[in-house]
C-alpha positions as CSV (number, residue, x, y, z in Angstrom):
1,X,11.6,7.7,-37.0
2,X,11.1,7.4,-33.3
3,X,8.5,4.1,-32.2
4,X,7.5,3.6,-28.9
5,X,9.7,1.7,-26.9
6,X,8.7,-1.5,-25.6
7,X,10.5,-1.6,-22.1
8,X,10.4,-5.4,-20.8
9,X,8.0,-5.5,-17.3
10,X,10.6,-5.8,-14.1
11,X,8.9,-7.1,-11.7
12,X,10.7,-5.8,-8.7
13,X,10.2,-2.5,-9.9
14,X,6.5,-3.2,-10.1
15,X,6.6,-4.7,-6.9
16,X,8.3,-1.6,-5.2
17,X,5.9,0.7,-7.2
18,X,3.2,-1.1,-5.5
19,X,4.6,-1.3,-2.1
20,X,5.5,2.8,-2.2
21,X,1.8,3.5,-4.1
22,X,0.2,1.6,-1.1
23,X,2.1,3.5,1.6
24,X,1.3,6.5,0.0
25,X,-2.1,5.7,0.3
26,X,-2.2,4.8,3.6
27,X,-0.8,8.6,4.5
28,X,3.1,7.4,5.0
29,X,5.5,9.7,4.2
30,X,7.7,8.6,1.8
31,X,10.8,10.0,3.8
32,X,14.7,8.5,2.4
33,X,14.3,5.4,5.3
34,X,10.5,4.7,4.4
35,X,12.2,3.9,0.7
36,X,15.1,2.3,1.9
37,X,12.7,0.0,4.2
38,X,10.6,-0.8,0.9
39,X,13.9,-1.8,-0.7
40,X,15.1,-4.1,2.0
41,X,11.2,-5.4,2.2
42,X,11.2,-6.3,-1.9
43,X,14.9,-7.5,-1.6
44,X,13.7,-10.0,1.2
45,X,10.6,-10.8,-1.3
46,X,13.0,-11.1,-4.2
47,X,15.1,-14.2,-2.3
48,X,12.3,-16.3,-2.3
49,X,11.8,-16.2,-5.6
50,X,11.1,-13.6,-8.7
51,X,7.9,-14.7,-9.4
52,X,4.3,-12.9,-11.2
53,X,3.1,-13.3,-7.5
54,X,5.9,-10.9,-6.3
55,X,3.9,-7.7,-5.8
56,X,1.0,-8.9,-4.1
57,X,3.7,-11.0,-1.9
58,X,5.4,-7.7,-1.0
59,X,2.0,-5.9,-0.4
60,X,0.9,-9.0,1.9
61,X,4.4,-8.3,4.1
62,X,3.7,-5.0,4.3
63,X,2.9,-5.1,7.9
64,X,6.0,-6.9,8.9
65,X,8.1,-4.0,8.3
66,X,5.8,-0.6,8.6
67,X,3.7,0.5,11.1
68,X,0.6,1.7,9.6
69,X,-0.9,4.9,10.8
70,X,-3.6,4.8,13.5
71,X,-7.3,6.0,11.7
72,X,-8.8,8.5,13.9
73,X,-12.8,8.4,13.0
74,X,-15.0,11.3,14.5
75,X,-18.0,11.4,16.2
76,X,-21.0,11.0,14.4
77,X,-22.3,14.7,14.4
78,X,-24.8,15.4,15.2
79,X,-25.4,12.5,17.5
80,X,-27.6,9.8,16.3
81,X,-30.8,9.2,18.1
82,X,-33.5,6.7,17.6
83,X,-36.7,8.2,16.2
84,X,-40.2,7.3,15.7
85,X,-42.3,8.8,13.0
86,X,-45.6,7.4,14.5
87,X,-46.9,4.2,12.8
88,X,-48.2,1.6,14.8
């Protein structure tokens, strides 16, 4: 008796989906403020216009309003050396 329900696509929720999905996988934490900044950064996105190009707009401003965490990549280990296996 129950069908699916066909919920209608709201683009600013996509859009802050996407914007807390990316965070996420740049090692944010999603803290209360990191949320509330992601708001502020989709309602900003929003005033220019509700477009299908809204979530890749709010991805795109992404650096405007978070800092993204430094990437620390180790030492190759062992150390690379330059070999010869005796052709000449």
């Amino acid at each position: 008796m129950t069908g699916a329900l066909n919920m209608p696509d709201i683009p600013c929720q996509q859009a802050l989906e996407r914007v807390l999905a990316y965070l996420g996988d740049e090692g944010v934490v999603l803290t209360t403020e990191t949320c509330r900044q992601a708001l502020r950064l989709v309602d900003s996105a929003l005033a220019e216009g509700a477009g299908p190009d809204l979530p890749a707009r709010c991805v795109s401003s992404i650096p405007d309003y978070f800092e993204r965490p430094r990437e620390i990549i180790p030492d190759a280990s062992p150390p690379l050396k330059r070999g010869c296996i005796g052709y000449d």
